[in-house]
C-alpha positions as CSV (number, residue, x, y, z in Angstrom):
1,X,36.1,3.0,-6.1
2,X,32.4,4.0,-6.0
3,X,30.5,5.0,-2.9
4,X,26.4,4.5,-3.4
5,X,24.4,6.8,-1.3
6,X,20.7,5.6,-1.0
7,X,17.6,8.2,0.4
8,X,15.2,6.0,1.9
9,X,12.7,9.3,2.7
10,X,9.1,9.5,1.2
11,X,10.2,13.1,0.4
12,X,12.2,13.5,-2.8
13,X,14.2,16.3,-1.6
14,X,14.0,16.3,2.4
15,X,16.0,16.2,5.2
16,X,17.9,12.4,4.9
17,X,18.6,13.3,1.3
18,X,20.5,16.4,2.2
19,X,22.3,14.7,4.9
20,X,23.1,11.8,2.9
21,X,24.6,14.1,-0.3
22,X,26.7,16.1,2.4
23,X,28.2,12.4,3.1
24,X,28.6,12.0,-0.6
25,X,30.3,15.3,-0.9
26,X,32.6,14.7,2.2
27,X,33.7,11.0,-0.1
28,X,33.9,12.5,-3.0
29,X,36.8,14.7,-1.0
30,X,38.7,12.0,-0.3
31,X,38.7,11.4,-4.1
32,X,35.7,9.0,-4.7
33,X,33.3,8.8,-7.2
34,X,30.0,9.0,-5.6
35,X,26.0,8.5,-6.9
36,X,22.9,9.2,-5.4
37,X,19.7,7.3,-5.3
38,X,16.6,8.5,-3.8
39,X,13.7,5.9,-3.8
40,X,11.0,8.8,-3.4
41,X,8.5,8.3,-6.0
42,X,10.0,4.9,-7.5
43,X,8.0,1.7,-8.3
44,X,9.0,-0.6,-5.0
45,X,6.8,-3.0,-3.7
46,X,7.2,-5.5,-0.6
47,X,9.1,-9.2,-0.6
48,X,5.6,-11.6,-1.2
49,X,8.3,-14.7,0.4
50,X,8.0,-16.1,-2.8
51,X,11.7,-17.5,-1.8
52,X,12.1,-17.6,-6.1
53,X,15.3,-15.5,-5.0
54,X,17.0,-18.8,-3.3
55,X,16.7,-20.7,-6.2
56,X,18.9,-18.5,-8.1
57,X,16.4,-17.0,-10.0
58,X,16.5,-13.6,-8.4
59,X,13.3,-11.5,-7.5
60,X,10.4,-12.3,-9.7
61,X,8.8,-8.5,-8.9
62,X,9.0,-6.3,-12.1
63,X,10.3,-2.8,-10.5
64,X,12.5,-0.1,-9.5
65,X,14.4,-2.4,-7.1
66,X,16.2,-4.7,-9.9
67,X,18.3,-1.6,-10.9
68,X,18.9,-0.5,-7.6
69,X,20.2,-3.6,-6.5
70,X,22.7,-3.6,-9.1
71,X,24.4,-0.8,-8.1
72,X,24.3,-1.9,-4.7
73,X,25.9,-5.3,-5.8
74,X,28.2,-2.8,-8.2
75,X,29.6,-0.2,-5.4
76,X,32.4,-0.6,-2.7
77,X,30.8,1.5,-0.3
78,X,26.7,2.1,0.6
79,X,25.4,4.7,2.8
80,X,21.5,4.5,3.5
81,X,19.7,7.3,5.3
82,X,16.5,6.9,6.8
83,X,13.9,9.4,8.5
84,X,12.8,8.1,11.9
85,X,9.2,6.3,11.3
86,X,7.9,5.2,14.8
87,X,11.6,4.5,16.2
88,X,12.7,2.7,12.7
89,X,13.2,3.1,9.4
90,X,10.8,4.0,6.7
91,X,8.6,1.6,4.4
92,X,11.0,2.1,1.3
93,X,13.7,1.4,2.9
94,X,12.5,-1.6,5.2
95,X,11.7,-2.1,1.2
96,X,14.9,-2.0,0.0
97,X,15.9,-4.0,2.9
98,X,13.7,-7.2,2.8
99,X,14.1,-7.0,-1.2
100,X,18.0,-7.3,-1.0
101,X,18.0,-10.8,-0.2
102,X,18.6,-12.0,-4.0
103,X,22.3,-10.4,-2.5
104,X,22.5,-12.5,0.3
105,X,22.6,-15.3,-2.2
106,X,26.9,-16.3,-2.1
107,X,26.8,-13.0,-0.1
108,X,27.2,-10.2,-3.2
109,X,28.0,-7.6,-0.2
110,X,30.5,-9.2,1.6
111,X,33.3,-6.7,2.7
112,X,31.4,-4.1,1.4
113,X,31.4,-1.0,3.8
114,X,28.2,0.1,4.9
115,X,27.2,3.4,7.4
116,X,23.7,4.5,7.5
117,X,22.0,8.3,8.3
118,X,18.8,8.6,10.0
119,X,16.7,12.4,10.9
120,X,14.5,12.3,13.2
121,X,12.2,15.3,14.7
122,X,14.2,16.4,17.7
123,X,17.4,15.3,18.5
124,X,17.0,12.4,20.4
125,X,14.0,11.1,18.1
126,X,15.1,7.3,17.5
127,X,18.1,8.1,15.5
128,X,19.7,5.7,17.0
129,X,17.4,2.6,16.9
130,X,16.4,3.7,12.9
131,X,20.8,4.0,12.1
132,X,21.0,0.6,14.3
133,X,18.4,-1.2,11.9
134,X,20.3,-0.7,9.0
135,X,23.8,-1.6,10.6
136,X,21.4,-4.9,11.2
137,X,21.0,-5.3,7.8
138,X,24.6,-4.8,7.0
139,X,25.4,-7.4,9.4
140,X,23.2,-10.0,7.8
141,X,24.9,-9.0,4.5
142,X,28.4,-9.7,6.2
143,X,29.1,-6.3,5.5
144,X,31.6,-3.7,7.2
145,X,30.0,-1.6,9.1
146,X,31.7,1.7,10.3
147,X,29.9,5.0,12.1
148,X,30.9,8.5,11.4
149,X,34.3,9.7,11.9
150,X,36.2,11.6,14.6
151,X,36.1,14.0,16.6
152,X,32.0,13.0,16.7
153,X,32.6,9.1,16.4
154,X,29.4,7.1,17.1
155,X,26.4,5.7,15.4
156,X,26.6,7.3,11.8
157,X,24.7,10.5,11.1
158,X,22.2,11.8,13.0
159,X,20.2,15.1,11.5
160,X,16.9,17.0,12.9
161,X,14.3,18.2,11.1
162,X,10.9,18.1,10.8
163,X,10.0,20.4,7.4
164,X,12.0,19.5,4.8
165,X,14.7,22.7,4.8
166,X,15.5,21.8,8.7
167,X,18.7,20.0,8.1
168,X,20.7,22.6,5.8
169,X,20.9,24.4,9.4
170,X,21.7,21.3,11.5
171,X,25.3,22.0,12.6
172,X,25.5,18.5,14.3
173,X,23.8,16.6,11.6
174,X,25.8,18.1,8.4
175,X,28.9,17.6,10.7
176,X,27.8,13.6,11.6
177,X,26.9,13.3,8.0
178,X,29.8,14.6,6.5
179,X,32.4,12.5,8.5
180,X,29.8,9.4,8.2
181,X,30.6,9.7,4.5
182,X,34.6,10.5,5.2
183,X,35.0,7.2,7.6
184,X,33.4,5.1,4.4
185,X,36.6,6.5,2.2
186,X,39.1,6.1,4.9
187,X,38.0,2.2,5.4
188,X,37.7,1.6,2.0
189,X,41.2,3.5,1.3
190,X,42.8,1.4,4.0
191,X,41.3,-2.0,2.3
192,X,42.7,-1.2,-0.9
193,X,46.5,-1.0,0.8
């Protein structure tokens, strides 16, 4: 079983994606295979409501989203991190978002278990609201939607940082992180019973 971990930061190498590869890490410990995908610097462009996608024809944009929507459609498990823009989530990954809807056609995610990771600049900068807007999009995917693990046990994970280095010394958001990406394996292990 595969667990697809998805960066939806501007910053190629910043906070969300080191919280979202600790998740990896902590799946990968519980014996699954794991791949990263940062959409920093990749060719995405916004849904035009063409609505091409509900006549089976999928997405008539050419870019970087055609392959990352396979491996969505390919993995068991998806973990999207976000940085806190403005109390939400980011423009490429509201991208990645509105663009998934070729997915929603016979519902492609469907079971699928979904947890998202968000950073913010302080600790209570909109984690919260940015982690709820992708459990939102999980929901419209009829997904499975599970938050980080126990002994923390809420939303998903939920880092600080505002330069890019900040979250390597977040004890509460590697922690969150890491048993955001342990609760995925555990749901998925118990599925598979």
């Amino acid at each position: 079983m595969k667990i697809l971990g998805i960066s939806g930061s501007p910053r190629k190498n910043g906070n969300t994606s080191t919280l979202v590869k600790e998740a990896l890490k902590a799946a990968e410990n519980e014996g699954f295979e794991t791949e990263f995908i940062s959409l920093s610097g990749l060719e995405l462009n916004p849904c035009i409501a063409c609505d091409m996608c509900k006549k089976d024809e999928g997405c008539i944009i050419v870019d970087d989203m055609e392959e990352i929507l396979e491996k969505i459609e390919d993995a068991d498990g998806i973990i999207i991190g976000s940085p806190v823009y403005f109390g939400g989530v980011s423009s490429q990954t509201k991208m990645l978002i509105d663009r998934s809807r070729p997915l929603r056609a016979g519902f492609k995610l469907k079971y699928k278990v979904g947890a998202a990771i968000s950073v913010g600049a302080s600790r209570n900068g909109g984690q919260e609201t940015t982690i709820r807007q992708i459990h939102d999009f999980y929901f419209i995917q009829s997904m499975i939607i599970v938050g980080d693990s126990a002994p923390t046990a809420h939303y998903g994970g939920t880092g600080r940082g505002k330069s890019p280095e900040d979250t390597k010394e977040d004890t509460v958001g590697l922690e969150t992180s890491r048993n955001t990406g342990k609760r995925v394996a555990e749901v998925l292990k118990k599925m598979k019973l």
